[in-house]
C-alpha positions as CSV (number, residue, x, y, z in Angstrom):
1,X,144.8,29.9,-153.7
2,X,145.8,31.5,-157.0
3,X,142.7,33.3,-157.0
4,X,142.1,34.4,-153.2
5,X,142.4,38.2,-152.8
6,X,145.1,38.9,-150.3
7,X,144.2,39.3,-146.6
8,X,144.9,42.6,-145.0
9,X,147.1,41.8,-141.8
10,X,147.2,44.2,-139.0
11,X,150.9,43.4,-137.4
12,X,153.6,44.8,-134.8
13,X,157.4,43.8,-134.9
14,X,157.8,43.2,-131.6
15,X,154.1,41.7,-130.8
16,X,154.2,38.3,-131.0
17,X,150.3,37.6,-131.4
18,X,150.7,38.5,-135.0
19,X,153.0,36.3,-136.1
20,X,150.8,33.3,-135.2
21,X,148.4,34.2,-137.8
22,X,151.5,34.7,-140.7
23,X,152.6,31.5,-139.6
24,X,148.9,30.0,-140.4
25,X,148.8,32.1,-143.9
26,X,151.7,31.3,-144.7
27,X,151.5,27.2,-143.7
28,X,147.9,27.5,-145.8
29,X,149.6,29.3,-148.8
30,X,147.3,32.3,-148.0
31,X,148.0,35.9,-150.0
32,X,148.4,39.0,-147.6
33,X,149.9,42.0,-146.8
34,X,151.3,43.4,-143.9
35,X,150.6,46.6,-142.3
36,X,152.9,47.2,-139.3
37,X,151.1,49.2,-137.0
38,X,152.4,52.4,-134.8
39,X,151.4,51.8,-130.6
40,X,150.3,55.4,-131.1
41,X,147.6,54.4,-133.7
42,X,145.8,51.8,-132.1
43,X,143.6,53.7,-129.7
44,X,142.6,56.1,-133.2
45,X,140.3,55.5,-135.9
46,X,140.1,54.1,-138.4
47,X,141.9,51.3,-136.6
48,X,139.6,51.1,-133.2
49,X,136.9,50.1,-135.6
50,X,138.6,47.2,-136.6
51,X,139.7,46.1,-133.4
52,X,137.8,48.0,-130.6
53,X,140.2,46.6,-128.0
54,X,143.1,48.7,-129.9
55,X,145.6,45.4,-130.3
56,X,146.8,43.7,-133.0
57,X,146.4,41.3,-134.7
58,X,143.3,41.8,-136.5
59,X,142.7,41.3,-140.4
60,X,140.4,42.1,-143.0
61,X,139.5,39.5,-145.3
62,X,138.2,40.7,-149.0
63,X,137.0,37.2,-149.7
64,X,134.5,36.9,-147.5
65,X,133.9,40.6,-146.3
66,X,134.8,39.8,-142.4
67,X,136.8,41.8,-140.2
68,X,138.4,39.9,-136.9
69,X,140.2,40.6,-134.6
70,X,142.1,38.3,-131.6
71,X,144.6,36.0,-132.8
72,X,142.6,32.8,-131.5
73,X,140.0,34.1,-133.3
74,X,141.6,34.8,-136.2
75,X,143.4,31.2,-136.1
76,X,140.2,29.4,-135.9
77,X,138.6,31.4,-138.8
78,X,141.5,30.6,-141.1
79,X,141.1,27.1,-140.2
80,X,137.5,26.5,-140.9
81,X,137.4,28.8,-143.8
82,X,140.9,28.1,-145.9
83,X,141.7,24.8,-144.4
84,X,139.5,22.5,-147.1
85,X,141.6,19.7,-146.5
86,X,142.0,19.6,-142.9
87,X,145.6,19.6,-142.8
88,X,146.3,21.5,-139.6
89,X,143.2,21.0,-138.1
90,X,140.4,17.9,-136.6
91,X,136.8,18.1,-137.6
92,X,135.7,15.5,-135.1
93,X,135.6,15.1,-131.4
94,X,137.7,14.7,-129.4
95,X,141.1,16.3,-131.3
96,X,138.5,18.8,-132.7
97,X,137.9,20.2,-129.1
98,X,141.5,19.1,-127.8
99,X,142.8,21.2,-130.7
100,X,140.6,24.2,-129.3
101,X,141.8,23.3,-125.6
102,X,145.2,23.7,-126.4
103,X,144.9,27.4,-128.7
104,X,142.9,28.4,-125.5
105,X,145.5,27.7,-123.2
106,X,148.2,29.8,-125.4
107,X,145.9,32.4,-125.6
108,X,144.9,32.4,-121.7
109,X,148.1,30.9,-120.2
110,X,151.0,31.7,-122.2
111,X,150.8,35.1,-124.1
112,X,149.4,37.5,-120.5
113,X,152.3,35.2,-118.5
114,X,154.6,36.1,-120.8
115,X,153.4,38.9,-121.7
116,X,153.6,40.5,-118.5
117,X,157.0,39.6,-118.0
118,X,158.3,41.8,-121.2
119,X,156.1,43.9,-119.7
120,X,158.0,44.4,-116.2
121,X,161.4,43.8,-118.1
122,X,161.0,46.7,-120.7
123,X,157.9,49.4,-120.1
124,X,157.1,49.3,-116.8
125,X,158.6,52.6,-115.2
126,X,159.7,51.1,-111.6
127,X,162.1,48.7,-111.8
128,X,163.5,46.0,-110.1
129,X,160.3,44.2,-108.8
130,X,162.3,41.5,-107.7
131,X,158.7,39.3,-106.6
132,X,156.9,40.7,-110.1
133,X,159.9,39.4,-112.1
134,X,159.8,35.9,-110.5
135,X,156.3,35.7,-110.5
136,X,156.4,35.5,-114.3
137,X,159.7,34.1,-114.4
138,X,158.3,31.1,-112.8
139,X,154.8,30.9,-114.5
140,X,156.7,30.8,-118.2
141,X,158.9,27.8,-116.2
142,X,155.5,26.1,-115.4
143,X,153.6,26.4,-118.9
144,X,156.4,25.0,-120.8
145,X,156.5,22.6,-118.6
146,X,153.1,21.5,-118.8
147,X,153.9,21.3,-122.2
148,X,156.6,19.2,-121.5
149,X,154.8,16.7,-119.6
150,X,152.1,16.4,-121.8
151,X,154.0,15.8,-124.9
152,X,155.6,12.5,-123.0
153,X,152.3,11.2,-122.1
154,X,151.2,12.2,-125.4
155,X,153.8,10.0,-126.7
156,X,153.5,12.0,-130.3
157,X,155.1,15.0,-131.4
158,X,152.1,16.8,-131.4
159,X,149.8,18.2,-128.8
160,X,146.6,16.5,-130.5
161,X,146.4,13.3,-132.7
162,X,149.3,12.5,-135.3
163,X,149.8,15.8,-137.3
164,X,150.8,19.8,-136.8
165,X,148.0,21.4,-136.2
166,X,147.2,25.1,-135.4
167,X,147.4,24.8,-131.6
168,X,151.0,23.6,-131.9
169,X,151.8,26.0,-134.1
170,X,150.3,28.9,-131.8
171,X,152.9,28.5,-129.2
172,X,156.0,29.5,-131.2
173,X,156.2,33.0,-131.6
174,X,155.9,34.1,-127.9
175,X,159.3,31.5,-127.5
176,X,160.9,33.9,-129.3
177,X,161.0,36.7,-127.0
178,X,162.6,34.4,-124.0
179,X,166.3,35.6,-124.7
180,X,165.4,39.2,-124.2
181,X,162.8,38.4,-121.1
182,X,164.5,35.7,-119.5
183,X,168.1,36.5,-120.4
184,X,168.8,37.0,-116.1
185,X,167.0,33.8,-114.8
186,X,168.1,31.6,-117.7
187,X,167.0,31.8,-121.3
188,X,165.8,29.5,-124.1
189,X,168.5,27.1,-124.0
190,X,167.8,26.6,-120.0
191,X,164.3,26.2,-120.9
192,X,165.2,23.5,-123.6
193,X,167.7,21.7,-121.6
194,X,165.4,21.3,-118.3
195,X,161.9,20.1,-120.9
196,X,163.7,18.4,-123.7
197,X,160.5,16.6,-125.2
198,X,159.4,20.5,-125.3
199,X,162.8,21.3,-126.8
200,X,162.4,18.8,-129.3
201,X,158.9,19.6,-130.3
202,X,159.9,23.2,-130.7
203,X,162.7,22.5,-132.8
204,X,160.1,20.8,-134.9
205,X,157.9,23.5,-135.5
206,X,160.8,26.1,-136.4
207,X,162.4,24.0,-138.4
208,X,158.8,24.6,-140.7
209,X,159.1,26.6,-143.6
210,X,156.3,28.6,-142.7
211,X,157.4,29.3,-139.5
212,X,160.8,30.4,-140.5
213,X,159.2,32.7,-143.4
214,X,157.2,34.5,-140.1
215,X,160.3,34.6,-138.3
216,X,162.8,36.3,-141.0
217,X,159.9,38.9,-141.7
218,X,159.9,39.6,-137.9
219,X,163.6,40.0,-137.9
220,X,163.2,42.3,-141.0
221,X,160.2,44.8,-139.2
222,X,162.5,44.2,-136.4
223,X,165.5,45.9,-137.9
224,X,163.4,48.3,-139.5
225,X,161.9,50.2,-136.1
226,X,158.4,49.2,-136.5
């Protein structure tokens, strides 16, 4: 990749979506830069052009001239045009699809669920929605255990086939946010200690040095306000 241009990556500390795609760059030895974004700069130009939906991620690619935005998207793009080898990715049914099947579900099932619980826990302006709170409490309970489950019948360490691919690695950054969503019902470790196969799975993946690269930078734009 010494001579890929770097990708322009629109990012948030706190977001989790981003840090998917870093861990994907960074897993597929990818140049690019990050530009942390300001909430009060998403709904402006020139950013609304890049993403009209005013969310990051989205990136800009000087390789091939394409701006994307959704982190799915995104994901999928990386894969089919950086992944040559196919080393975290199927070209042939079914992991191909299962592969897709599972970044949907993390896209449609995981980030809004918990999503909507930081949401509740630190914007919302009423508090205290005892039913709102266990709504969401209980959905992030369910995913991960569906995850769980499957992983056992899978009888792999992988969600598809025999390797890492990107719909494992999709998953990890929202798991970040459960101490500081979850931290009154029962945080990570509960989450670990009720779905061990999930537990061990995610130990797995952020034990990666790609994925710990994503989650020191996070820490860093953490600690720097952004």
């Amino acid at each position: 990749m010494s001579s890929t241009k770097p990708i322009k990556l629109y990012s948030h500390a706190g977001g989790p979506n981003p840090w998917k795609v870093a861990i994907m760059l960074n897993e597929l030895d990818i140049p690019y830069e990050t530009e942390l974004m300001d909430f009060t700069k998403l709904h402006q130009e020139p950013f609304e052009t890049t993403n009209p939906n005013g969310r990051v991620p989205a990136i800009e690619d000087p390789n091939t001239g394409i701006t994307l935005f959704e982190s799915g998207a995104i994901l999928e793009y990386l894969e089919e045009t950086y992944d040559k080898s196919n080393k975290f990715r199927y070209t042939s049914s079914p992991d191909k699809f299962l592969s897709q099947s599972w970044l949907h579900f993390q896209t449609s099932g995981q980030g809004p669920y918990f999503g909507q619980r930081a949401w509740f826990i630190f914007y919302h302006q009423e508090k205290g929605l005892t039913s709102v709170l266990d709504r969401y409490a209980n959905e992030i309970r369910r995913v991960t255990g569906v995850l769980d489950a499957h992983l056992k019948k899978q009888g792999t360490q992988n969600l598809v086939g025999d390797k890492v691919t990107y719909a494992d690695l999709a998953w990890v950054p929202w798991y970040w946010l459960i101490p500081a969503i979850m931290g009154e019902e029962g945080g990570m470790e509960d989450l670990q200690k009720k779905f061990p196969t999930f537990a061990a799975w995610f130990d797995r993946l952020s034990a990666r040095p790609a994925v710990k690269k994503a989650r020191e930078d996070r820490d860093k734009a953490m600690k720097g306000g952004h």
